[in-house]
C-alpha positions in Angstrom: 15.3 13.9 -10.6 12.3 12.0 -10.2 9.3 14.6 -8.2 7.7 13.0 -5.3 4.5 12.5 -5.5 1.2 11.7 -2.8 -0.4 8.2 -2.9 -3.0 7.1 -1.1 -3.0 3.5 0.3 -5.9 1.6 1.0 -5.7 -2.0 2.5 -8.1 -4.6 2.3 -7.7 -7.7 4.7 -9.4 -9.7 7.0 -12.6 -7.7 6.6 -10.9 -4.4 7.6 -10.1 -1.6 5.2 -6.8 0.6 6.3 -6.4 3.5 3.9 -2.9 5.9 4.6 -0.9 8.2 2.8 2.8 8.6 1.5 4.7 10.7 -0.5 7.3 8.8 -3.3 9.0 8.9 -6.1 6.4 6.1 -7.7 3.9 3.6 -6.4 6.4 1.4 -4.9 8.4 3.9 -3.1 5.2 5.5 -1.8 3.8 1.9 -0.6 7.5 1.1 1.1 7.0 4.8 2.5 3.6 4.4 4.1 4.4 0.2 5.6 7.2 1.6 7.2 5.4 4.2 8.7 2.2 2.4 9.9 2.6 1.4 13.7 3.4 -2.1 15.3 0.2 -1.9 17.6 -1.7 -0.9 14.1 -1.0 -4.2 12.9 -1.5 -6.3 15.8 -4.9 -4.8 15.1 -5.0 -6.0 12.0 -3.8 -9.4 12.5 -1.0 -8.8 10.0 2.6 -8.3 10.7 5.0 -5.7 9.2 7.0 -8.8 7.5 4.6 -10.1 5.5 3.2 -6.9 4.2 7.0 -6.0 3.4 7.4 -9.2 1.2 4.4 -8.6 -0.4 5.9 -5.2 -1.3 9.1 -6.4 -2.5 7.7 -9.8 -4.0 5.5 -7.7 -6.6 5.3 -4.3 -7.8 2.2 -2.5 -7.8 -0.1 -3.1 -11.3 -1.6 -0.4 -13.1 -5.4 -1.4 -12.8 -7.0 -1.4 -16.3 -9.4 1.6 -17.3 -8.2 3.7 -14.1 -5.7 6.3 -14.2 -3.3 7.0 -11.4 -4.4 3.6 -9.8 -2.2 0.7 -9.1 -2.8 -2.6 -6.9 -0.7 -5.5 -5.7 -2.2 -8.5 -3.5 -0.7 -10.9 -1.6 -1.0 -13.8 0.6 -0.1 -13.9 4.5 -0.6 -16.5 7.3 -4.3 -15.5 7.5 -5.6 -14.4 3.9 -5.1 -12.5 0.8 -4.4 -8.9 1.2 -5.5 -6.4 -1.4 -3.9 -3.3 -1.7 -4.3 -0.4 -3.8 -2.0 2.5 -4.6 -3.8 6.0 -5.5 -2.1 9.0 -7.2 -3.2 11.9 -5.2 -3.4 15.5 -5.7 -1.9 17.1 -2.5 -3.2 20.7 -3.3 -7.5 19.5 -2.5 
């Protein structure tokens, strides 16, 4: 049994940064965890919708980023832009 684990997300896109949270079993599952779990009207805020982050999800898993430990990213590209998003192993004790 795998131990879940907390990651924090952090969104880059359009000018905005979005950072959240989500617990998983690994990078993916956490940044599946925390798209479900970010609101509709959040979104429409950010000029993004849920689909297209969700494909970007599925399309490519989260890369560890050279040099960095406990830090993954993935980017994408939606109607408007390139999103950047980065997954961050976090100690949920602090």
């Amino acid at each position: 049994m795998t131990e879940r684990k907390l990651y924090t997300i952090i969104a880059e896109y359009n000018g905005g940064t979005y950072i959240g949270q989500s617990f998983g079993d690994s990078p993916a599952a956490a940044l599946s965890g925390w798209l479900s779990s970010v609101q509709d009207v959040q979104l429409a805020g950010w000029g993004v919708t849920r689909q297209e982050l969700t494909t970007i999800a599925k399309e490519d898993d989260p890369v560890a980023v050279s040099g960095c430990v406990g830090v993954w990213c993935v980017t994408g590209s939606v109607k408007r832009g390139l999103v950047l998003i980065n997954v961050v192993a976090t100690d949920a004790s602090t």
